[in-house]
Residue frames as a rotation matrix with the C-alpha (Angstrom) as fourth column:
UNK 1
0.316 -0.326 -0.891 8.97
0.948 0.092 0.303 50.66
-0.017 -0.941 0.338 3.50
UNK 2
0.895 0.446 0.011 9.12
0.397 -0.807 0.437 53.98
0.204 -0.387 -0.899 4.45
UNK 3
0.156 -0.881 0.447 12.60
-0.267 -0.473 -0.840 56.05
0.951 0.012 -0.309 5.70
UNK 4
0.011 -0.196 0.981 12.45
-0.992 -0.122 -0.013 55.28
0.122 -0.973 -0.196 9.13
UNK 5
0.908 0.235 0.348 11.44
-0.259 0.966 0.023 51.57
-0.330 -0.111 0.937 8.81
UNK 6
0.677 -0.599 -0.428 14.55
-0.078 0.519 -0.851 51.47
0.732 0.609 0.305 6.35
UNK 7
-0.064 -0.514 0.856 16.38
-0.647 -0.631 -0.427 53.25
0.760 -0.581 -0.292 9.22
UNK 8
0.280 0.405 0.870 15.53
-0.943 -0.052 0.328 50.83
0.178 -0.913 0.368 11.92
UNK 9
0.999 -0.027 0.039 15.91
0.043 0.876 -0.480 47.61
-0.022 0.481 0.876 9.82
UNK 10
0.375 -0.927 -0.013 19.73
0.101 0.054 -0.993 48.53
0.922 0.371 0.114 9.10
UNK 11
-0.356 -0.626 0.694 20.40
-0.864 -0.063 -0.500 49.29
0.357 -0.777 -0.518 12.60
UNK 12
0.457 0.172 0.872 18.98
-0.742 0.614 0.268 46.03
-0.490 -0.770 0.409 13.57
UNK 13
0.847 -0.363 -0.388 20.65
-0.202 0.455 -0.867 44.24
0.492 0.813 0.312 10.67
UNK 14
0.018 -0.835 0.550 24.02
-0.415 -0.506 -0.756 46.15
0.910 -0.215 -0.356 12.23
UNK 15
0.027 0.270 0.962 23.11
-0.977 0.209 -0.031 45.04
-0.210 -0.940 0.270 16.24
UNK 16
0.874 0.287 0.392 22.50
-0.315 0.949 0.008 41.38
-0.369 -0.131 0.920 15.05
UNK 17
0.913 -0.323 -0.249 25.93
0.295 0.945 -0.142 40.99
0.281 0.056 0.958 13.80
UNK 18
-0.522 -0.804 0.285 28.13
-0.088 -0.282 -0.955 42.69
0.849 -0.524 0.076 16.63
UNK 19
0.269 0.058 0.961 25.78
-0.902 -0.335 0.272 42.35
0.338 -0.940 -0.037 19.18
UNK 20
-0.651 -0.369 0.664 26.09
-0.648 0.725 -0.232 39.56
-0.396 -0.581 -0.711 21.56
UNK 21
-0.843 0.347 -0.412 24.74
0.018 0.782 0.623 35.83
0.538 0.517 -0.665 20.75
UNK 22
-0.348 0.849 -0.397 21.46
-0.699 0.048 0.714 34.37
0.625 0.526 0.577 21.29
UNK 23
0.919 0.393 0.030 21.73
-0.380 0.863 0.334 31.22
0.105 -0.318 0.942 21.64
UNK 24
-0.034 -0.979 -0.201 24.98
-0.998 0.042 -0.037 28.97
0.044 0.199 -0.979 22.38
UNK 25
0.925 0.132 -0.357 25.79
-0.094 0.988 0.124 25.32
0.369 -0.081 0.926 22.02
UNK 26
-0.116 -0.677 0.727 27.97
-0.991 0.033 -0.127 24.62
0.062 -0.735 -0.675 24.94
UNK 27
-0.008 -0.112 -0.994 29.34
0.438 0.893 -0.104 21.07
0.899 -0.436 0.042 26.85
UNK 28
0.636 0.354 0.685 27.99
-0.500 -0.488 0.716 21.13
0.588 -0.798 -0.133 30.25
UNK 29
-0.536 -0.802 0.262 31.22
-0.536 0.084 -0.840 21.48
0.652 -0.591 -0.475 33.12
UNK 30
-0.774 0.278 -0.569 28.49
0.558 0.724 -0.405 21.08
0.299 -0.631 -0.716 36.35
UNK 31
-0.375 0.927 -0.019 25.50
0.319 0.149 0.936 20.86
0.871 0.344 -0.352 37.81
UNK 32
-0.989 -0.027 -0.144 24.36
0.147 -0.169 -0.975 22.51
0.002 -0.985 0.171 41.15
UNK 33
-0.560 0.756 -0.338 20.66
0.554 0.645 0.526 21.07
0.616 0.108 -0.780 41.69
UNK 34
-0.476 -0.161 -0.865 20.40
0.810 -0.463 -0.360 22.96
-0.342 -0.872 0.351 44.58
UNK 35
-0.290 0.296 -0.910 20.51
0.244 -0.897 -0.369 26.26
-0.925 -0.329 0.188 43.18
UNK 36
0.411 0.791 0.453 19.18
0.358 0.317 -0.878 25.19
-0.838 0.524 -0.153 39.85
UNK 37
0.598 -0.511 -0.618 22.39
-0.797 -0.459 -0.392 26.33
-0.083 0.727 -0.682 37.33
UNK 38
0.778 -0.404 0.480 24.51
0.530 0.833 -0.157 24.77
-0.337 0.377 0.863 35.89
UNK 39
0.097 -0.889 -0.448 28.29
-0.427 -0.444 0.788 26.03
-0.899 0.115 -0.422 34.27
UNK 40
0.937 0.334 0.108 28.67
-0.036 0.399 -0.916 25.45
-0.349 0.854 0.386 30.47
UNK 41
-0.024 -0.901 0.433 32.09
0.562 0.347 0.751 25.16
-0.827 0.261 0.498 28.34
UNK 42
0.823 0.220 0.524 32.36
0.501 0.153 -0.852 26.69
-0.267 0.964 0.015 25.03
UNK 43
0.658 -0.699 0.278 35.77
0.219 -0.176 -0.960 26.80
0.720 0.693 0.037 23.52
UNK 44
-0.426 -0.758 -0.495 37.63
0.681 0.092 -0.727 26.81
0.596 -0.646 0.477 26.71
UNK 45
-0.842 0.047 0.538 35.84
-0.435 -0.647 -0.625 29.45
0.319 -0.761 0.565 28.31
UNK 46
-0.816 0.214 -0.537 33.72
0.564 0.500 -0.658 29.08
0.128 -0.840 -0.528 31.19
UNK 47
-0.435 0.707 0.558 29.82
-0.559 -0.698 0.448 30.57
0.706 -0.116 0.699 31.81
UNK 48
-0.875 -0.396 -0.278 28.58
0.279 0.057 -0.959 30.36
0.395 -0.917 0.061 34.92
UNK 49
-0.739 0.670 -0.071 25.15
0.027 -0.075 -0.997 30.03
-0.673 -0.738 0.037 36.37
UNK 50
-0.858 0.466 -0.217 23.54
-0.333 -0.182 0.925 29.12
0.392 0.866 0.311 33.72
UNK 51
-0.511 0.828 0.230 19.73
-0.840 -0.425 -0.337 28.82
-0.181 -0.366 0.913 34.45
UNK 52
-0.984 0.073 0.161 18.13
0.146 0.848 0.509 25.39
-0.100 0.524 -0.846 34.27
UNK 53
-0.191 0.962 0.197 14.64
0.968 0.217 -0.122 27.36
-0.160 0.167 -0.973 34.58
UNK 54
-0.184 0.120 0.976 13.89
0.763 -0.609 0.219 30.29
0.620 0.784 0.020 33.28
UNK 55
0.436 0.294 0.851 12.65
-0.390 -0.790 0.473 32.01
0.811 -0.538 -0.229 36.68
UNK 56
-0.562 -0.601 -0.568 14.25
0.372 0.430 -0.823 31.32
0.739 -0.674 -0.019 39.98
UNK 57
-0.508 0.408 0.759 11.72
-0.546 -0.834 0.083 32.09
0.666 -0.372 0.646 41.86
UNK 58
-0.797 -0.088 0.597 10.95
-0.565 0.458 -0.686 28.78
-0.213 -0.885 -0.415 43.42
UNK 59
-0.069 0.968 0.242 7.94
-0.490 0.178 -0.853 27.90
-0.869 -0.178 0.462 41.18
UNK 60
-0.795 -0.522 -0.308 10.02
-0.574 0.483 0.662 26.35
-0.197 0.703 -0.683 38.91
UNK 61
0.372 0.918 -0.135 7.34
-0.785 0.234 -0.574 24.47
-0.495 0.320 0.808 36.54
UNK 62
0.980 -0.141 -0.143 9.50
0.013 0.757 -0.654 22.34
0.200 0.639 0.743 33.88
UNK 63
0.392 -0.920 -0.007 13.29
-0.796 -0.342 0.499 21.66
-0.462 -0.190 -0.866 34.93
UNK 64
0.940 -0.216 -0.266 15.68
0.073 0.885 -0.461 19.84
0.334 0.413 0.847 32.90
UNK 65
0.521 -0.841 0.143 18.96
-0.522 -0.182 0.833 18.77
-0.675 -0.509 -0.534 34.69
UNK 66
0.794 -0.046 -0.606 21.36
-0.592 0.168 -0.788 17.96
0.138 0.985 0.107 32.18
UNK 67
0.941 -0.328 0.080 23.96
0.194 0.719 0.668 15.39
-0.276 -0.613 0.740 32.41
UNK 68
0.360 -0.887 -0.290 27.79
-0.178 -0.370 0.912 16.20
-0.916 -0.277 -0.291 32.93
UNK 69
-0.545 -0.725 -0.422 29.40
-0.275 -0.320 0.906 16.77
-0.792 0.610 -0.025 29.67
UNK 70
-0.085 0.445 0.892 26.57
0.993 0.114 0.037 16.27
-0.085 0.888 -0.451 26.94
UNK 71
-0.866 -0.350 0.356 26.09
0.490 -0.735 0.469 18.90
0.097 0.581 0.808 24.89
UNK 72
0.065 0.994 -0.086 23.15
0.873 -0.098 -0.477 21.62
-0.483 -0.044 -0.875 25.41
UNK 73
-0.382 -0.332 0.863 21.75
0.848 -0.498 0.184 24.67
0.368 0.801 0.471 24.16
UNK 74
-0.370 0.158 -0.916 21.55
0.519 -0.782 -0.344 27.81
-0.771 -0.603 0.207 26.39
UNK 75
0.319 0.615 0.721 19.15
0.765 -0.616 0.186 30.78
0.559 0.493 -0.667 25.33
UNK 76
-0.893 -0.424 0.151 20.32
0.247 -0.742 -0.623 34.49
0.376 -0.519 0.767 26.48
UNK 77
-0.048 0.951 -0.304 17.44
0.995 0.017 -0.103 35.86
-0.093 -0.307 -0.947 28.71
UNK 78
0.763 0.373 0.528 16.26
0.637 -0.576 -0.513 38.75
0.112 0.728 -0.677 27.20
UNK 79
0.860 -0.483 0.163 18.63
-0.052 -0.400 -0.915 41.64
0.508 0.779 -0.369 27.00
UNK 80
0.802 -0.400 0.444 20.40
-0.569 -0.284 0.772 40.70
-0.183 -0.871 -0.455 30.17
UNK 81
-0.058 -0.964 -0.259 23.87
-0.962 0.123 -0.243 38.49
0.266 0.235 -0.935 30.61
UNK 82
-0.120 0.084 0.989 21.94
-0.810 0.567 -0.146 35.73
-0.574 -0.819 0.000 31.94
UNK 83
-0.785 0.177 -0.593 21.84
-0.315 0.710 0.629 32.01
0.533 0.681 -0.502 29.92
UNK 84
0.171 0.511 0.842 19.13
-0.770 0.603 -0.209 29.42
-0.615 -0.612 0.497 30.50
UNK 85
-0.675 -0.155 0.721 18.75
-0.002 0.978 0.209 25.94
-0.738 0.139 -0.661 29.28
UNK 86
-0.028 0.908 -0.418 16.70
-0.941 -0.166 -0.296 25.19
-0.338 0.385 0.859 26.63
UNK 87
0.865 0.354 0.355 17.55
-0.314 0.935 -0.165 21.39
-0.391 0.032 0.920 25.77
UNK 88
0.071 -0.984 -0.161 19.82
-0.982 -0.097 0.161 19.04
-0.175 0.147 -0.974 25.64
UNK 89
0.127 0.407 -0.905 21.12
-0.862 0.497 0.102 16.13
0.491 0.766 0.414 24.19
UNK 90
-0.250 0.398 -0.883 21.18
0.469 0.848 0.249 13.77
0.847 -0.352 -0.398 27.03
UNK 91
0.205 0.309 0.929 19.43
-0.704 -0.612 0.360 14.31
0.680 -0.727 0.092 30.70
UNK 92
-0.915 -0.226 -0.334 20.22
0.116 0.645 -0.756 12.97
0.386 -0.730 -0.564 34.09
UNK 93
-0.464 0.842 -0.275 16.67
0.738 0.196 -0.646 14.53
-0.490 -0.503 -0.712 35.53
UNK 94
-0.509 0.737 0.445 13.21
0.331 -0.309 0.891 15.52
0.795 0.601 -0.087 34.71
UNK 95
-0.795 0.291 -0.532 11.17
0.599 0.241 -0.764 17.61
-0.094 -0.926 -0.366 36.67
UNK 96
-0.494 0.543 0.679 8.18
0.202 -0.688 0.697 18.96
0.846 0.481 0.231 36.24
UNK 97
-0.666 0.351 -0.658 5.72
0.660 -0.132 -0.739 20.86
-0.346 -0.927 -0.144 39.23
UNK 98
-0.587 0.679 0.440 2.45
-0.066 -0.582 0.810 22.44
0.807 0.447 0.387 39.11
UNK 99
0.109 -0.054 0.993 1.72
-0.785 -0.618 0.053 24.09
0.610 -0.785 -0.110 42.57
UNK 100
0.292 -0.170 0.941 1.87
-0.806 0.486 0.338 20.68
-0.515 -0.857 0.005 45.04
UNK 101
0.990 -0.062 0.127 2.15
0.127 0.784 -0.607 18.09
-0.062 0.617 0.784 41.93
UNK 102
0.295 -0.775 -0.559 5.40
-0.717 -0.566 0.406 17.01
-0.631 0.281 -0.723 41.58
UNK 103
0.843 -0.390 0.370 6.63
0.531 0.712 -0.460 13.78
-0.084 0.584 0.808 38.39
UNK 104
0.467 -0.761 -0.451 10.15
-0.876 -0.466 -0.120 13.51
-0.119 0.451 -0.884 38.13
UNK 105
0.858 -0.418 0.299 12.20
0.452 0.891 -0.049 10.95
-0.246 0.177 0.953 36.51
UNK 106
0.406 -0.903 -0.137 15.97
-0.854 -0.429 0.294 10.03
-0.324 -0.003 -0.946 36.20
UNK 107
0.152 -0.351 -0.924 15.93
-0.918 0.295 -0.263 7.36
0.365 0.889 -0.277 34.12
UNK 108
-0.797 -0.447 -0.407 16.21
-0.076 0.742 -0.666 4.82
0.600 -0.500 -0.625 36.71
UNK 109
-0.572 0.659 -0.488 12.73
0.818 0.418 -0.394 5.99
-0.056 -0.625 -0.778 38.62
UNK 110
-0.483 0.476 0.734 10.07
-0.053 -0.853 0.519 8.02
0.874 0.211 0.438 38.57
UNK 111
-0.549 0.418 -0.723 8.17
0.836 0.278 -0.474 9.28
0.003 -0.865 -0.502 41.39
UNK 112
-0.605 0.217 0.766 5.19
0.343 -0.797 0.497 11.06
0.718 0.563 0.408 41.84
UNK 113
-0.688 -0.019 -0.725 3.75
0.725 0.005 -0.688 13.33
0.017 -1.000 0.011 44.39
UNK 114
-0.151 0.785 0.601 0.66
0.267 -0.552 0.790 14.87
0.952 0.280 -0.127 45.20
UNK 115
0.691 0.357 0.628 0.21
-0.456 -0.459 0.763 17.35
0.560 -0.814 -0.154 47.96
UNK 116
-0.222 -0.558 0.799 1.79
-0.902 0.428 0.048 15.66
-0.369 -0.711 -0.599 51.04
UNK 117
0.676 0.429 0.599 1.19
-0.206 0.890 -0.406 12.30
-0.708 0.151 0.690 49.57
UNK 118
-0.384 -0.567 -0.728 3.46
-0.854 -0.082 0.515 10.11
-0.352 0.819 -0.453 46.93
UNK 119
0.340 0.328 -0.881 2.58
-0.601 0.797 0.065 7.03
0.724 0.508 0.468 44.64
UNK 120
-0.116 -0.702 -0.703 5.36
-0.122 0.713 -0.691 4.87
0.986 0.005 -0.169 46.41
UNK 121
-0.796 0.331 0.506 4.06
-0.529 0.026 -0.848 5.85
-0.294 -0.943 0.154 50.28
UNK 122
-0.318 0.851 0.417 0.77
-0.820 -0.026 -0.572 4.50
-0.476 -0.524 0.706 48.85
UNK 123
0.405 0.069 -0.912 1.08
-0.384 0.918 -0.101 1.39
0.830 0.391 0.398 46.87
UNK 124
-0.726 -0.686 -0.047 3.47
-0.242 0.319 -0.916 0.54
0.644 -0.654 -0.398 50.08
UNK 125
-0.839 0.465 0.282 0.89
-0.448 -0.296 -0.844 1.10
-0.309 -0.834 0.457 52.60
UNK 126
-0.003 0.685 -0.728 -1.51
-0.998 0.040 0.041 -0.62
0.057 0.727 0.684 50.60
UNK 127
-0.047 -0.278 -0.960 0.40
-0.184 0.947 -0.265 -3.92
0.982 0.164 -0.096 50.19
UNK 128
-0.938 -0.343 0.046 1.39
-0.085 0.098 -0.992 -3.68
0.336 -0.934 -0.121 53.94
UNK 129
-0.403 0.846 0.350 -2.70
-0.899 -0.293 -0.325 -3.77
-0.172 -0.446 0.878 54.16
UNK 130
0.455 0.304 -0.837 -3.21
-0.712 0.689 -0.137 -6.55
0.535 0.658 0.530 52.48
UNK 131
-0.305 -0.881 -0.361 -0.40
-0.148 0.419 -0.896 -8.34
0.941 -0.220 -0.258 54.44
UNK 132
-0.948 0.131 0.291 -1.85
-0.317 -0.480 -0.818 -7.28
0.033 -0.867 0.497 57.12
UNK 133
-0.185 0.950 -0.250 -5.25
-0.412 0.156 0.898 -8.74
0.892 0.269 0.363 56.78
UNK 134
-0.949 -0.298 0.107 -7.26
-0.204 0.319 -0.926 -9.89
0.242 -0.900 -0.363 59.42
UNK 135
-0.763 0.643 -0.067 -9.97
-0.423 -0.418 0.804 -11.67
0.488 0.642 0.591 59.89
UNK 136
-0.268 0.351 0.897 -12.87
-0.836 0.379 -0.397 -12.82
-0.479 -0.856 0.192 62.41
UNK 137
-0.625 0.283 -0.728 -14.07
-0.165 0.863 0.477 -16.64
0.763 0.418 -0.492 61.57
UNK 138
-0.321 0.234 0.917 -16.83
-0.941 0.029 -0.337 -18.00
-0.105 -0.972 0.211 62.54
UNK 139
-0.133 -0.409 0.903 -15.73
-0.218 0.901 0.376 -21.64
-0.967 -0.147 -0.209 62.87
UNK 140
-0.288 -0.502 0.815 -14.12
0.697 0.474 0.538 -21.46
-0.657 0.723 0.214 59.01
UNK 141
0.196 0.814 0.547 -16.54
0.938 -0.318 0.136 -18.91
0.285 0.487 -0.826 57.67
UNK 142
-0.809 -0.373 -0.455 -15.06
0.394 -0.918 0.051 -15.22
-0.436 -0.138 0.889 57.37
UNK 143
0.345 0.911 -0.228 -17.77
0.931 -0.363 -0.043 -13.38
-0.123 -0.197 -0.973 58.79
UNK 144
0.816 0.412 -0.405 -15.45
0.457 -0.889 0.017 -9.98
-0.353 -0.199 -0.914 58.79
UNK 145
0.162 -0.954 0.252 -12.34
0.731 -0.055 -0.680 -8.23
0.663 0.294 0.688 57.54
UNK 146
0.414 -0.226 -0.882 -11.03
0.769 -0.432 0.471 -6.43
-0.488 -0.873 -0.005 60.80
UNK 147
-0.467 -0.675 -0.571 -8.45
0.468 -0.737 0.489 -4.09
-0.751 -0.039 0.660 58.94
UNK 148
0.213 0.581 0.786 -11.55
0.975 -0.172 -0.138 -3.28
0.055 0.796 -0.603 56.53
UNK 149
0.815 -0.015 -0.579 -10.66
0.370 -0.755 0.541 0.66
-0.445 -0.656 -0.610 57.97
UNK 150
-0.128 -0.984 0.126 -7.20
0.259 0.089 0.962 0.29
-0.957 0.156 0.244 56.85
UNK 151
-0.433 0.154 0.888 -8.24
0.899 0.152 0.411 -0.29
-0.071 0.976 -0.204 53.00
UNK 152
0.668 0.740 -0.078 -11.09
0.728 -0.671 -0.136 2.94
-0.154 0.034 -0.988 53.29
UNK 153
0.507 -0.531 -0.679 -8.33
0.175 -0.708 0.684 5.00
-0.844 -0.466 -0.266 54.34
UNK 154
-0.671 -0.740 0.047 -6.40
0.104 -0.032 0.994 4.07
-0.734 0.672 0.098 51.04
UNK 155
-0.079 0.586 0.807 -9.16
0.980 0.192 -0.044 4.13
-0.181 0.787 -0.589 48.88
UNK 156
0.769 0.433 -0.470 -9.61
0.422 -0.896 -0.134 7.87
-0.480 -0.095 -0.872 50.12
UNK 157
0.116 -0.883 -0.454 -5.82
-0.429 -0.457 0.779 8.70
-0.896 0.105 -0.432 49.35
UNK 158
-0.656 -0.371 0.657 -5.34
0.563 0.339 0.753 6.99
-0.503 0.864 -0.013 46.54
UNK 159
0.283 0.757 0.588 -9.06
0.942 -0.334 -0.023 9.14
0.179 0.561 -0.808 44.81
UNK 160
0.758 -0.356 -0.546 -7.50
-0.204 -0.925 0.320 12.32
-0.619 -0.131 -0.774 46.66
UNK 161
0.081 -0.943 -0.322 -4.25
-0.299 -0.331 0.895 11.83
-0.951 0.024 -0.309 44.79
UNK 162
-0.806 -0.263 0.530 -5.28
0.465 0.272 0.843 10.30
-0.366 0.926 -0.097 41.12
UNK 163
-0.321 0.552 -0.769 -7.46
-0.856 -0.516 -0.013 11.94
-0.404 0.655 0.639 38.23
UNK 164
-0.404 0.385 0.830 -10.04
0.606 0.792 -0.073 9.65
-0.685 0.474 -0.553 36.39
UNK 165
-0.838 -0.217 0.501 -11.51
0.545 -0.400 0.737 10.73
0.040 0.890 0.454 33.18
């Protein structure tokens, strides 16, 4: 290693143990879903807006909402004053989103949503078809299934809105 490399190495050495932390392990105060932060504890003091995604830009991809007073770990975002989540040891919600897709669970349900469309609108609408049946007889002998229309429609939504292999 060279004179400058030594030179560079000792001032980061020096920077890494006065500069500010990293990482912290905080107890989370509250959540504000909304605007995607949260407020952490550590040792009586308060931090504020912590990040529960990494960009706030609305295209939030993987959010993790953490539940009131479990215990997470916040990452500094790069050299700036800002925290984010990075995981924690219990959640209240999951969300993930990839451009119209949205799965999120909360431990109690899960619901997924494609485009304008969700699972739960279409298993609903489904059953309510079925329920709905209707059918011409001719004298005992179901010759037709009137709401046959009804079903098409869901078959279409239901192939627009799942992947097969």
């Amino acid at each position: 290693m060279d004179k400058e490399e030594q030179i560079r190495e000792a001032i980061r050495r020096l920077g890494s143990e006065v500069g500010p932390m990293h990482t912290l392990l905080a107890q989370v105060e509250s959540v504000d879903e909304a605007a995607l932060t949260c407020t952490l504890i550590d040792d009586d003091v308060e931090i504020f807006d912590v990040r529960l995604s990494p960009v706030l830009n609305g295209n939030q991809s993987v959010i993790i909402f953490p539940k009131i007073n479990s215990w997470v770990i916040a990452v500094r975002i790069e050299h700036d004053e800002d925290w984010m989540i990075m995981a924690a040891d219990e959640i209240e919600k999951y969300r993930i989103t990839i451009g119209t897709q949205i799965i999120e669970m909360d431990g109690t349900q899960v619901m997924i949503k494609n485009n304008n469309d969700d699972l739960k609108t279409l298993m609903n609408d489904l059953l309510n078809a079925i329920i709905n049946m209707k059918f011409t007889t001719n004298t005992g002998v179901t010759i037709e299934l009137i709401n046959a229309p009804d079903f098409a429609n869901i078959q279409t939504r239901f192939n627009a809105f799942l992947k097969s292999n």
